[in-house]
N, C-alpha and C positions, 0 to 999 in steps of 0.2 A: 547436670553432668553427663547422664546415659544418653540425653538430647546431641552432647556434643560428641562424645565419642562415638556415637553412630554414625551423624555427618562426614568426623572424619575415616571411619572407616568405609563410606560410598564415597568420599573424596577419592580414596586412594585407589578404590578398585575402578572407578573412570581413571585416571592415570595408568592404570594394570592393563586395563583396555585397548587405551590408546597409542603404550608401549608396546602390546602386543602387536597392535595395527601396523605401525609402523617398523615392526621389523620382518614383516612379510609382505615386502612393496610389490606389487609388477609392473617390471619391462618389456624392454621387448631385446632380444641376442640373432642375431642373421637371421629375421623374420619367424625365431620360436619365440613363445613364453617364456619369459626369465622372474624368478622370484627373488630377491635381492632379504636378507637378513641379518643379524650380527652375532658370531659367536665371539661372547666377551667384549672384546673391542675391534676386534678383527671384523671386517665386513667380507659377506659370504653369499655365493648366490647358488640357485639348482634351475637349469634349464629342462623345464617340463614339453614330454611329447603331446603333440596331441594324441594320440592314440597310444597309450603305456601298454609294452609288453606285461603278461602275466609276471607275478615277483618282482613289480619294480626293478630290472637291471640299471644299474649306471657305470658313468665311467668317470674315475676320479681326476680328474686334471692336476696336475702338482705343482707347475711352473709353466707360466707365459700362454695363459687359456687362447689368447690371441692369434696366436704361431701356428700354422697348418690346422683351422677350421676345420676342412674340408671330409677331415675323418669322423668329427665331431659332429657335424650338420650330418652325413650319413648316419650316423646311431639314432641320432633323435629321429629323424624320418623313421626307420624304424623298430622306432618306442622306445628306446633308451633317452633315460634320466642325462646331465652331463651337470658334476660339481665341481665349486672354487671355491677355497677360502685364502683371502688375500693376503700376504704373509711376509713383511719388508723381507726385503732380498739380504739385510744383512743376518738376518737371524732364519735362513732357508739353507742349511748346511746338513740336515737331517738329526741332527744333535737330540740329546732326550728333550729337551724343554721343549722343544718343536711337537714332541711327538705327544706331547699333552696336549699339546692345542689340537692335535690331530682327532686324537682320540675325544674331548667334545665335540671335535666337526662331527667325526664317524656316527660317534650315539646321537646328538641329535637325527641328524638324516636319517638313522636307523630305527631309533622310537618313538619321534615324533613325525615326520616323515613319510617312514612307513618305507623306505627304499631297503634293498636287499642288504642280506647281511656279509656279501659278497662282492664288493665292486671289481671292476677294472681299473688297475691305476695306469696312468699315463703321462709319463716326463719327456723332458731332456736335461742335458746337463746336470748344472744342483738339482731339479726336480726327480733323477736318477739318484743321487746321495737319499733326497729325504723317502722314497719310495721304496727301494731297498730296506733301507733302516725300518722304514712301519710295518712293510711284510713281512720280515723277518722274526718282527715280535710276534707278530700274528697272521702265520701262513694259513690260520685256518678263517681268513677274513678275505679272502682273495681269490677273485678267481683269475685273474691273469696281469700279466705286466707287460706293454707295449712301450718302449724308449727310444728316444730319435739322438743320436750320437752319446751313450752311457757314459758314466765315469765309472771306472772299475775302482779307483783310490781314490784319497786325498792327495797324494803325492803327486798324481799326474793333473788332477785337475782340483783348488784351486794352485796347489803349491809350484806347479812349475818346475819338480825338482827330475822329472824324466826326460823321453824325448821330445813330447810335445811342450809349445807354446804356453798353455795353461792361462791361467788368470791373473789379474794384475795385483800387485803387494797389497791395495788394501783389502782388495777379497781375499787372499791368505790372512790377512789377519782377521777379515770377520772371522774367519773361520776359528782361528786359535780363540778369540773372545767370547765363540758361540758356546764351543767346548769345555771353555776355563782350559785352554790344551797350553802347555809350553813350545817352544818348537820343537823340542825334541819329545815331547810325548806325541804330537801330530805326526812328525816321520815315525814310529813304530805305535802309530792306531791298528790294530786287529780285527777291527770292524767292517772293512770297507763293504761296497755289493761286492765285492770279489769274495769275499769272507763271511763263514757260518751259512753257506748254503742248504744246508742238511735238512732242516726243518721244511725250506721251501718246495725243493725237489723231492722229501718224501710222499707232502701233498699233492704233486705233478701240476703244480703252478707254469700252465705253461709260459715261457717269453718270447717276446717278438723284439728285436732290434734293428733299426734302420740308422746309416750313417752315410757318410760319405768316402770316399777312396783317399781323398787328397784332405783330411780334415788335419790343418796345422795345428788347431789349438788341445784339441782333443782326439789322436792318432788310433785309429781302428784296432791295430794289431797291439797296444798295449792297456787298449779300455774295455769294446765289445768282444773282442774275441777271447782277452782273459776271461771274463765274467761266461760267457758262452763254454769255453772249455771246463772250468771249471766246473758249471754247472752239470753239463753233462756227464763227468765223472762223479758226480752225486746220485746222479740220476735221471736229472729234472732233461726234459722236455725242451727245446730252442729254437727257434726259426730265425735266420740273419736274412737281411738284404739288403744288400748294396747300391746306394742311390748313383746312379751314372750319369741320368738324364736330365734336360734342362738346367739350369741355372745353376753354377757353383760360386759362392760368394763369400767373402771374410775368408781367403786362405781356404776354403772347401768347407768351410765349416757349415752353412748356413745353404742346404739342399733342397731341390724340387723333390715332394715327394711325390714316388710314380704309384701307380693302382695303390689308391688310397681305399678302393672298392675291397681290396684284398685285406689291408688293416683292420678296414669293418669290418669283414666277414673273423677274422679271427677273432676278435675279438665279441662277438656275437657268439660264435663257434662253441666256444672255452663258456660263456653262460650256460650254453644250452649244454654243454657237457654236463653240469652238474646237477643236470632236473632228468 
């Protein structure tokens, strides 16, 4: 009987092994190292530099790791981490349930890892909803926010119900299902990024927002610049810029962005602020 219950206890620890192995694959991401993993059932990667800054820095990606590289590939050149955890887009609305999955993304990366206890996050769109919402719990887990055309509400982006174009009915309703929201508890959410700033701008989390002039779906003057003024009148810290140049696509939505030399540096910057 001890004979058997030994075997199977070195049965299980090769399988403990094996699972371990295989959830710390490597790839390869625009010519860096990529380590591919799973949290839960979500698959999750961290794009390692070759040469890591002191303190492990990283930058969190939230939505569409894909979409403007090129800020991305400058970090890790030099020595910043870059994470994803992959996260069906219907259930990416920043809702609390999201924010649990987040939060074992965070702690792994952070204890086992070994990555800073600090990242930079970095959205657009929904990737703006869920990034707000996580900072916001935890201003003291961040060291800056960079967003490429923000949502200030629900209401203006998925719901459609202001002056931009917004998103299409069944994204308002992931949204309501993400929530458990009625539609009328969705029109008076309290939460948006535009809302409960205080905590973030005590910490001087500074932000960076890039959009476009002409964006139909998502309109400047009722998304980044509420969230900008508002912030300001808290306190917090802001840098806007206006994307003009090369390519404007999907109604303005979808921008060339220009000195992406300058996104890395800030975001660089806002690290090295806090050492």
């Amino acid at each position: 009987m001890k004979k058997r219950i030994i075997l199977i206890c070195l049965y299980s620890a090769i399988l403990f092994i094996e699972a371990s192995a295989q959830s710390n694959i490597s790839e390869s991401w625009h010519g860096f190292k990529k380590v591919s993993f799973k949290i839960d059932t979500a698959s999750a990667y961290i794009v390692v530099p070759e040469k890591p800054m002191a303190g492990n820095p990283w930058l969190w990606r939230t939505y569409s790791p894909e979409f403007h590289t090129e800020i991305d590939s400058l970090l890790v050149l030099r020595g910043f981490h870059i994470a994803y955890i992959n996260i069906n887009n219907k259930f990416l609305y920043g809702q609390p349930s999201l924010m649990d999955i987040w939060n074992k993304f965070y702690g792994y990366l952070v204890n086992e890892k070994k990555l800073a206890t600090k990242p930079a996050l970095s959205g657009a769109v929904r990737g703006s909803l869920c990034e707000f919402a996580w900072a916001k719990l935890y201003p003291d887990r961040v060291s800056c926010i960079y967003a490429e055309n923000p949502v200030s509400e629900i209401k203006s982006w998925p719901g459609s119900k202001m002056k931009g174009v917004g998103a299409t009915p069944d994204q308002w309703k992931q949204l309501l299902a993400a929530y458990n929201f009625t539609e009328e508890q969705a029109l008076n959410f309290k939460d948006n990024p535009k809302n409960n700033l205080e905590k973030l701008a005590a910490n001087k989390v500074p932000l960076y927002f890039t959009f476009g002039l002409h964006d139909a779906m998502i309109p400047y003057e009722e998304n980044a610049l509420v969230i900008a003024e508002n912030y300001i009148q808290e306190g917090g810290p802001v840098m806007i810029f206006p994307m003009t140049k090369g390519k404007q696509e999907q109604n303005g939505h979808h921008v060339t962005i220009e000195q992406p030399e300058t996104i890395a540096a800030f975001i660089m910057n806002a690290w090295k602020g806090l050492n």
